[in-house]
N, C-alpha and C positions, 0 to 999 in steps of 0.2 A: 567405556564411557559413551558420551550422549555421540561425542563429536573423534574422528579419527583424523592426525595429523601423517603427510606421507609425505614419501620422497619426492615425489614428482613435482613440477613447476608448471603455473601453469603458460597461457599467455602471453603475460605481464612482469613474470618470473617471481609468482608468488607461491608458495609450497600450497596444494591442491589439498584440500581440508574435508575430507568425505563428512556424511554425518549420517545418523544411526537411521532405519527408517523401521517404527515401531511397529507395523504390521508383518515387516518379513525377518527384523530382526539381523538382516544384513547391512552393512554400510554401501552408501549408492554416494553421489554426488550432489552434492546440496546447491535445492533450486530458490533463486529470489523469492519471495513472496513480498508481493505489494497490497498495505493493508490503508482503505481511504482514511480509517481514522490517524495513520500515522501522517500523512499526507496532510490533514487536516491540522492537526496541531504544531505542524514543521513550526510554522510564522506565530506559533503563538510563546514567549519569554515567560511569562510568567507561569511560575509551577503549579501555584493554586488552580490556575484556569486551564493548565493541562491536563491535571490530574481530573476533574470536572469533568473537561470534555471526552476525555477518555472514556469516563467513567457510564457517560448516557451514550457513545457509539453505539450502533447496533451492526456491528460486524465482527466476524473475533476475536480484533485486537480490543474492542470494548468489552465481550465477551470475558477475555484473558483477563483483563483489568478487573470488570467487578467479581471475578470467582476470585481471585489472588486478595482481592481488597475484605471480600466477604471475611474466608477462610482465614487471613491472619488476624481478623477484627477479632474473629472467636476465640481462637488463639491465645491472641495477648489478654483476652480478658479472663481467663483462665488461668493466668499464669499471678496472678494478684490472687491472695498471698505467697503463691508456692514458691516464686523466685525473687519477690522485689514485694515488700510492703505498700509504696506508690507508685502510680502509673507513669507518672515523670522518669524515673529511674530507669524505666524498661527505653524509654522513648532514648533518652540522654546513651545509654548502653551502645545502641545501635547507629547511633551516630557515631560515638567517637570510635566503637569499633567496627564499622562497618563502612563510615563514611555518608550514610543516609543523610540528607537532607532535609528531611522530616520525620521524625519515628511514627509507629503504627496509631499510637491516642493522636498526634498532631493531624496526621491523615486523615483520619476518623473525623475529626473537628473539619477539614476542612470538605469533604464530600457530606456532612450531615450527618453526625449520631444517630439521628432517630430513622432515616432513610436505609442508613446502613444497616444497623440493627432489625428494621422491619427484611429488608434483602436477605440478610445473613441468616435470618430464622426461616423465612419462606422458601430459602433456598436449601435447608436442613443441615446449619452450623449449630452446634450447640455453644450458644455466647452464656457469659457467665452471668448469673440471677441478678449481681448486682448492679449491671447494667441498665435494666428494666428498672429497680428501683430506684436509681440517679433518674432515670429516663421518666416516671411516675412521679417524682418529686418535683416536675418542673426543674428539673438542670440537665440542659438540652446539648451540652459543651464539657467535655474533659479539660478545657483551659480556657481562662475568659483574663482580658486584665481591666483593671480597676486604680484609680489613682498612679497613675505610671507603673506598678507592677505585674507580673502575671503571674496568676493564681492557679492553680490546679485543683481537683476534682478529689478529697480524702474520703477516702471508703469510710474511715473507720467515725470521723466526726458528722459525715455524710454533706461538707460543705465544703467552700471552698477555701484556700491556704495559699498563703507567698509560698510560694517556692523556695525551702531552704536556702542563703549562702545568694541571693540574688537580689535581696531588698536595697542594697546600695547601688548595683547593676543599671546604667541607663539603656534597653532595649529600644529601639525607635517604634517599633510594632507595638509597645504597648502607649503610645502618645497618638496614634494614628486618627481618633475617632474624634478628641475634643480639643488637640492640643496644637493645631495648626497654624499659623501667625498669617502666614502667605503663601501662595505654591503659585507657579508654571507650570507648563507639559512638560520641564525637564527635571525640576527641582521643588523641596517642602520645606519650608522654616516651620522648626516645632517650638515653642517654650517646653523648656525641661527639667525647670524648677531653678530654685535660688537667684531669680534672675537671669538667666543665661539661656542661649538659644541655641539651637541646633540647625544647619542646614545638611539635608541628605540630598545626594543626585538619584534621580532611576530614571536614568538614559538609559539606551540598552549598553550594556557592562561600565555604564557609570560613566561612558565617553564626555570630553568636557566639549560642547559646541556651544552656541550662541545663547542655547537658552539657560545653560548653567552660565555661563557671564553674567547673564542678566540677573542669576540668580543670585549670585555670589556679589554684586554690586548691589542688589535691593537690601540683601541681607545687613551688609554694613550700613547704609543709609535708616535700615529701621533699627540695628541696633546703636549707633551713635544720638540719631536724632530720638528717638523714645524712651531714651533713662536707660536701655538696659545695661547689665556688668559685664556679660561677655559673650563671644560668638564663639563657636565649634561649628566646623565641619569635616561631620562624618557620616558616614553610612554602614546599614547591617546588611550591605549586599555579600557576592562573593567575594567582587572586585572592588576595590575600590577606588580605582576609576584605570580601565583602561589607556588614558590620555588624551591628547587633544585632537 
């Protein structure tokens, strides 16, 4: 294995974890490595703007990042048709088995399709044809939404599609762009059709302070006083809400 577990304690009285060391091929004692781009993205919550900055570092945790990011991009697109007819499928797989957060197309979507792709080929990945021709067709995005739902990228019609089993689905991330009633720094009231509104927190882990008060008391005030039918709040975070 990469990593050897021993008997020893160290310290702290923690069991002393040698790890492999690739040029001599012996286990040694595994030292810190401090990389600034981890350092740099400590303070940063959100994932999209992690993954980002990770991504333009030039040290080798950036390094690590876009060879990993390149290399699976090619990968997965490879694998349409041979394991999963749409690209969702692959994405959805790895989430619920893997736990991922984002699968490999949502990744993609968020560091830039055509960025990647131009990387992943200069960098000598073989990405699959049919990328270049999404990419040549002007569809710049493996997922976009439209009318409150999101759509994905079909090889075979060459446009794009609801996503199976999710057209009733309210996702907040696809209301984000035109569907916003009000916001604070802590909270967003969305309309989300038939009348009814939404309030989401993105405090950090959803915690309720002052400005979700404020948010959750405007919420009422615009849905009483403005006609609508009825208020929901929730959120597509992990948490949903930490507490007060």
């Amino acid at each position: 294995g990469f990593y050897k577990k021993t008997n020893e304690r160290d310290a702290t009285g923690r069991p002393v974890i040698l790890t492999l060391d690739l040029d001599t091929l012996e286990y040694r004692a595994a030292s810190k490595v401090k990389l600034a781009s981890l350092e740099a993205v400590k303070q940063v919550d959100d994932l999209n703007e992690r993954m980002k900055m990770l991504y333009g570092f030039q040290d080798k945790g950036g390094e690590l990042v876009r060879k990993s990011a390149q290399s699976l991009f090619a990968y997965v697109s490879n694998r349409i048709p041979e394991i999963a007819d749409d690209l969702y499928k692959i994405d959805d797989a790895l989430k619920a088995g893997f736990a991922w957060e984002q699968g490999p197309f949502e990744q993609s979507d968020v560091l830039g399709v055509e960025k990647l792709y131009n990387d992943a080929v200069a960098s000598g990945c073989k990405v699959a044809p049919w990328v270049k021709e999404m990419l040549d067709a002007g569809h710049k995005t493996f997922y976009k939404s439209a009318n409150g739902q999101r759509l994905y990228y079909d090889l075979v019609s060459k446009s794009y599609k609801v996503i199976p089993g999710t057209e009733s689905l309210i996702i907040l991330d696809n209301f984000r762009d035109n569907s916003v009633v009000w916001k604070n720094s802590g909270t967003s009231l969305f309309d989300i059709g038939d009348g009814v509104l939404n309030l989401e927190f993105h405090t950090k882990m959803n915690s309720i302070g002052g400005e979700v008060l404020e948010g959750i008391n405007k919420a009422i005030d615009i849905a009483e006083n403005e006609g609508w039918k009825g208020l929901v709040i929730g959120n597509n975070g992990q948490h949903f809400s930490a507490g007060a």
